[in-house]
N, C-alpha and C positions, 0 to 999 in steps of 0.2 A: 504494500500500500504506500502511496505518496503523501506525504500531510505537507500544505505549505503554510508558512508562516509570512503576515504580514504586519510590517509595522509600519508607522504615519506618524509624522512629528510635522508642528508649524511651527518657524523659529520664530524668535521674535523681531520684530521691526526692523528690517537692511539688515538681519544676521544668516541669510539663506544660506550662501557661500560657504560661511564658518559651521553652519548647521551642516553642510554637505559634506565638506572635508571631515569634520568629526565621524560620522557615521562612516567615512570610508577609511578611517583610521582604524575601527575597531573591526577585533577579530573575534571570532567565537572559538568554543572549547574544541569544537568539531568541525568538518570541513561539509558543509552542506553537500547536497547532490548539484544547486545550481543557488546561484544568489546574485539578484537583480537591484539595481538602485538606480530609482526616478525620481525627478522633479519636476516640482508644478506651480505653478503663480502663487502669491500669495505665502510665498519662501515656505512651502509644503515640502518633503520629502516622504519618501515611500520605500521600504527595501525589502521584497520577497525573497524567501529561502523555501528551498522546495528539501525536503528529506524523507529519507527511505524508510519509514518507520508507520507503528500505528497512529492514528489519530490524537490517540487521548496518552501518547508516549512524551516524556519529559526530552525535548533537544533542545541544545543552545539558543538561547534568543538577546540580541541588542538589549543593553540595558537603556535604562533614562539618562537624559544627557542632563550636561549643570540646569536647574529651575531659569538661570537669567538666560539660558539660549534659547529657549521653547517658550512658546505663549499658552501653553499647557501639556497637562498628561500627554505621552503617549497614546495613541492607541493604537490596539494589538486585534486583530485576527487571525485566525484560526481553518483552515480550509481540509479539506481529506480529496484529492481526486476521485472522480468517477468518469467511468466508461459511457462512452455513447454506445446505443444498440438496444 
């Protein structure tokens, strides 16, 4: 099974840049199967990990960056692949 993991951070005001490099600075415990990192207006970032694992399985995930670089919490989903057919 594939679970993927998604995380969204908004930085705050003119911090997008230093929001992006952060998240491309950090490494996780484990090496995903694939790991995506996008941005979007409003200095968004988004970074999917796809891993080989069950659903409801513990794998490495991005922590929280510093409170003054983000205009709030993270948030995290959660995803399981499914087959067409």
């Amino acid at each position: 099974m594939t679970v993927a993991l998604m995380w969204e951070a908004r930085a705050a005001q003119g911090r997008g840049g230093e929001l992006l490099a952060w998240v491309r600075e950090q490494r996780l415990a484990a090496e995903p199967l694939r790991r995506e990192t996008f941005r979007a207006p409003q200095d968004r970032v988004l970074v999917i990990t796809w891993w080989d694992a069950p659903y409801a399985a513990e794998v490495p995930e991005l922590p929280e960056p510093d409170a003054e670089l983000v205009t709030r919490a993270v948030h995290r989903w959660r995803f399981e692949a499914v087959t067409d057919g």
